[in-house]
N, C-alpha and C positions, 0 to 999 in steps of 0.2 A: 759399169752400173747404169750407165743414160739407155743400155738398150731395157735392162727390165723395169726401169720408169717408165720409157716409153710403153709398154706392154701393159702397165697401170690403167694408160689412159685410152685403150685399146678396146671400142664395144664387142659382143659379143659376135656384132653379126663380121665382125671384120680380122676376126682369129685366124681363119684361115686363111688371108694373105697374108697377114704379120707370118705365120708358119712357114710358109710358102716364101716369102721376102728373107726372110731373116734366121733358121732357123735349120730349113731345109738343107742339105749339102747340092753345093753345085753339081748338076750332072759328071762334068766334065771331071771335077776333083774328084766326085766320086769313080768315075770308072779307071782312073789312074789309079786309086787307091786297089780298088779292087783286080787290076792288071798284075802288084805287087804279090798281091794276096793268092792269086790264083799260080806263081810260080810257086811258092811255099806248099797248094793244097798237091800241085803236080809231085813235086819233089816225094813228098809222102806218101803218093799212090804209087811210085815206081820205084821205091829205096826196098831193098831186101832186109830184112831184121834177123835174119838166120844169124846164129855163132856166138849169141850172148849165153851164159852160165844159164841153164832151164829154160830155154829158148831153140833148143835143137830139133823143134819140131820148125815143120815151113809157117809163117809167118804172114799170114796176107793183112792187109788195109782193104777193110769191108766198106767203108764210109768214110767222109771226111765232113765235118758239116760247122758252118758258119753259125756262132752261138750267139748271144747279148745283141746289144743296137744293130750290126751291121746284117748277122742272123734273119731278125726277126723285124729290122725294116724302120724302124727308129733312131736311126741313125742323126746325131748333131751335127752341124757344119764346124767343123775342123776337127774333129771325132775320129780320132786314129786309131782305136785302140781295137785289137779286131781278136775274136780268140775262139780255135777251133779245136774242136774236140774230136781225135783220132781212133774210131773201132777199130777192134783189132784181133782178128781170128783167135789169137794166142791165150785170149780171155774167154774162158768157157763158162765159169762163173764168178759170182761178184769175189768168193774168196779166194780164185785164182789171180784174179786182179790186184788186189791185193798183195798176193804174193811176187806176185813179179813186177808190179806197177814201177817199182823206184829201176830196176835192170832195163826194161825196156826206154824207159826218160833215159839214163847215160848211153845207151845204146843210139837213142836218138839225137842224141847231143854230139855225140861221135860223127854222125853221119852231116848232121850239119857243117861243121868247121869242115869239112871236106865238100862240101856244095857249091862248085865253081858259079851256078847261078843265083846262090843266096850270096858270094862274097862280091859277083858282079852289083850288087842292091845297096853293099853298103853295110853287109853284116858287123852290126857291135853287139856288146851287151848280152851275148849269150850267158845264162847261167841256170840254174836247176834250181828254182824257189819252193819255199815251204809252206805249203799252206795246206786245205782242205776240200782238194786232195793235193798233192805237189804237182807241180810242171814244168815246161821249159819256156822261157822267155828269152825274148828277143828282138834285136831293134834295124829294120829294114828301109829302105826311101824308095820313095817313087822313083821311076826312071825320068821324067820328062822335068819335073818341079823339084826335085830333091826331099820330097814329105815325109819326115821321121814316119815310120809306122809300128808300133808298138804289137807284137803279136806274141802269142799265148797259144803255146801246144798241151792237149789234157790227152793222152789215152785214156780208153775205158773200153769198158764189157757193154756191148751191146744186148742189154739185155732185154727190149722190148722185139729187136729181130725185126727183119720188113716188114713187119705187121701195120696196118692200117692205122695211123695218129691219129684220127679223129675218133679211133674205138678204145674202149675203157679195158685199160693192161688186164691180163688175167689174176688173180689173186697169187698164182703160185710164185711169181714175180717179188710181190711184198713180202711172202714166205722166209723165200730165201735171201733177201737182204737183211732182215729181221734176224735170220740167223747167221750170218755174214758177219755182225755183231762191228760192222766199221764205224770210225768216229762220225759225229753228225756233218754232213756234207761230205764226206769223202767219197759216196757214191752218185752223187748228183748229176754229174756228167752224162749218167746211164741213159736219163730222163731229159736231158735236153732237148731231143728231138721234139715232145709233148710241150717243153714249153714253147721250144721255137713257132710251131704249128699253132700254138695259143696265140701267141700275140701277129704271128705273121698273116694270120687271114681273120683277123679283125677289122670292120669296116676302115677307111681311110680318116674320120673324125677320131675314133679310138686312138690310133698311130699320133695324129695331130695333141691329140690332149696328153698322152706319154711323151711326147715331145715338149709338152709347154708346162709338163710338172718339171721334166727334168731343168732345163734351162731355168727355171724358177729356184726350184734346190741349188743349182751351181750357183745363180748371181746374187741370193738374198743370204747365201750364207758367212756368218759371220768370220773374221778370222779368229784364230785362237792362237794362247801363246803356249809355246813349247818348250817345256825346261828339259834340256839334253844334260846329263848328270852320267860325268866320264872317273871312274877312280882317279883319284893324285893330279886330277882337276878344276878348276871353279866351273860351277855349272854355265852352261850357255843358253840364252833367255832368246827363242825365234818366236816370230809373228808369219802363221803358216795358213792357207787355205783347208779347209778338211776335203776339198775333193781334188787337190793336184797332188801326182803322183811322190813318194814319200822320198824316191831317188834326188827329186828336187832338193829336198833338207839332207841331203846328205851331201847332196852337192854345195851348199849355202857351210856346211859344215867342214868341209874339205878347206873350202875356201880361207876361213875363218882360223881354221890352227892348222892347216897346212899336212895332213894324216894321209899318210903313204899307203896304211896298211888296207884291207879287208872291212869296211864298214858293218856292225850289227847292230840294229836298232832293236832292244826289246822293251816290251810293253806287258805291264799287269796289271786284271783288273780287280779290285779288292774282292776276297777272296777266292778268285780267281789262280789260272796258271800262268805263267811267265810265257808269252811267245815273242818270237821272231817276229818283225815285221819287212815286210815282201817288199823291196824297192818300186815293183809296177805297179803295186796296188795303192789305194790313197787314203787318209787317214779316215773319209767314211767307209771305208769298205770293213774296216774295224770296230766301226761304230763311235769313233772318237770324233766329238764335236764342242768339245770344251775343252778347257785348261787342262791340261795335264804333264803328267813327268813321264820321257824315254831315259831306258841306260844307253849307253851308246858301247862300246870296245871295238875297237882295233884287231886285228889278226891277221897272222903271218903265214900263210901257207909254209907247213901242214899242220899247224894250230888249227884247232876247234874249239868252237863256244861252247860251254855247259852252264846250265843252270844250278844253285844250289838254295833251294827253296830250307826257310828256316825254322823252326820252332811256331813263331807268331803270324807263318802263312807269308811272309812275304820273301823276295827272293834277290839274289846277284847275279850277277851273268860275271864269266871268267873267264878268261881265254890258256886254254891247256893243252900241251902235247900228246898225243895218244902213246908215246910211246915213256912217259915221263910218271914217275910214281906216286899213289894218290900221295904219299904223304908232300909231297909238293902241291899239290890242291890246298892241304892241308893248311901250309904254311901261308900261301895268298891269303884262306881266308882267318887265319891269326890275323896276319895285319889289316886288313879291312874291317872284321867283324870282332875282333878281341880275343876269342875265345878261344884259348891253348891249343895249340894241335893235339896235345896229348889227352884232352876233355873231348875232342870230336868223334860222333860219331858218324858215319857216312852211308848212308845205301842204297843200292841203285836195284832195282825191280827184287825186292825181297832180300837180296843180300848186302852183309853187311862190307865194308871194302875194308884191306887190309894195305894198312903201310906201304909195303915191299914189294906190291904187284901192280903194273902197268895199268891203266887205263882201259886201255886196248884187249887185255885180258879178261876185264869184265865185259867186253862187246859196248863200251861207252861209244857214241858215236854223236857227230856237231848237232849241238841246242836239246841234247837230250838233261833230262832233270834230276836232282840229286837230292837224297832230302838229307837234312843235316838237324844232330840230335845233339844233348849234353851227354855224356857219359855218367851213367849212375855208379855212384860211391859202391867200389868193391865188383868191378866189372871187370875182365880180363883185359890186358894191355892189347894182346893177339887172342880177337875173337874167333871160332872155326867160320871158316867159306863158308 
């Protein structure tokens, strides 16, 4: 906190050495950083992607491009966190993308663990998170200083093409994402190159002032406390930064009751839907910057979380086997929630679930949502599929 006091006392005309002082990344840490960085962008221009299920076409890496701070040149001193976004032939449009987006991420998650020059780095932390759109993370060091370096793989559809960045996309472009019909932000990636080019060749005071809002956001903001509320638990009461990464509280939680399993932190916003929340990402990137409640659960590979949103809009998280019958969903949520298993009604994308058939059967798959109803007096015991 002494450096954004000192920043107070700071006149105008003297901004850009505080910037330059304090602020900027060291040359040197930065070209290490970026040494790490550029094995990762190699690795991806020269791995083959052929042999995944609807990937049997040749497969090339059109671009590879540096996104957020490190991208677009706004970079903070000690600012690791670096996330690039992979075009990729096999994307012809945004709703082919779509379709194969989650294949191509395990395909490339595949090829990592098997990357003698990513495990020479220091490879941890690989895992395939959820968000908007999904991706792969992962946790690499510098060679020379040992620097955690936090990186983030997105493919996507190149859909503005070599075209000229500083010229305005053609309309047909918004067309067809329009009809693409994806969640908000899940095609954003497409568009990176536009923003990168926006802030990358902004005068050098621009850069300087996005640096001195950021570092003001990090040091003025307040902690907040975190009620973590585990079933057949007493809640656990943490005091957390909103902008350090959310891995930390799990880690601060690990600590604390000693949990072997799978960590899931999920988060809901009234009337809102239950999501996952992403270990790399941090509780502002959520929008969370007050007091609030996470569910926490546990999970045992090959257990999956499900959500079951309830009557009054709000929801559980569960941890279930796909191969195990809902009416043992069923029964967790008797004893959490009250409500007989024999009163529940259960259904997942229009259908309704029946007793006796698998999870797995209905294509349920981890942090997907359930909605859960009372059963009206004189309803069938066994309702049809």
């Amino acid at each position: 906190m002494a450096l954004a006091q000192e920043l107070y006392g700071v006149p105008a005309s003297r901004l850009d050495s505080f910037v330059a002082q304090w602020l900027q990344p060291n040359r040197g840490w930065k070209e290490e950083v970026l040494e790490a960085v550029r094995t990762v962008e190699q690795f991806l221009r020269r791995e083959n992607l052929q042999g995944q299920r609807g990937l049997d076409q040749e497969v090339r890496v059109l671009k590879v491009v540096k996104v957020g701070s490190f991208g677009n040149g706004t970079v903070l001193r000690s600012e690791a966190d670096v996330e690039l976004v992979v075009f990729l032939s096999c994307f012809r449009s945004f709703r082919e993308e779509a379709k194969y987006h989650q294949a191509v991420l395990r395909l490339i998650w595949e090829k990592v663990w098997q990357c003698q020059d990513l495990l020479d780095l220091g490879l941890s932390d690989l895992c395939m998170t959820q968000g908007s759109p999904n991706a792969l993370t992962f946790t690499i060091q510098t060679r020379g200083t040992a620097v955690p370096i936090n990186v983030t793989i997105v493919p996507a559809y190149r859909a503005l093409g070599p075209s000229v960045l500083n010229s305005q996309p053609p309309p047909e472009v918004y067309v067809s994402l329009i009809k693409a019909c994806g969640y908000p932000g899940s095609f954003s990636p497409s568009f990176s190159e536009l923003q990168r080019y926006f802030v990358k060749h902004r005068p050098t005071k621009v850069k300087s002032l996005l640096r001195l809002l950021k570092h003001w956001y990090q040091q003025s903001a307040r902690d907040i406390q975190l009620t973590v509320e585990q079933w057949g638990r007493s809640d656990l009461m943490l005091w957390v930064n909103p902008y350090e990464p959310i891995k930390k509280v799990k880690e601060k939680i690990r600590q604390s009751r000693g949990s072997s399993g799978l960590q899931r932190l999920s988060f809901q916003e009234p009337g809102g839907e239950r999501q996952l929340l992403r270990s790399h990402c941090s509780w502002a990137y959520y929008g969370i910057f007050s007091d609030t409640r996470v569910c926490l659960l546990d999970t045992v590979s090959p257990e999956i979380q499900v959500f079951v949103k309830n009557p009054d809009g709000g929801s559980h998280a569960y941890a279930a086997h796909p191969s195990h019958f809902v009416r043992s969903l069923k029964e967790q949520i008797e004893d959490r929630q009250g409500l007989h298993r024999e009163q529940q009604r259960l259904e997942f994308r229009g259908h309704v679930l029946q007793d006796w058939f698998d999870l797995g059967y209905y294509g349920i798959q981890d942090s997907d949502t359930l909605v859960l109803s009372e059963k009206r007096a004189g309803e069938p015991l066994f309702p049809p599929c």
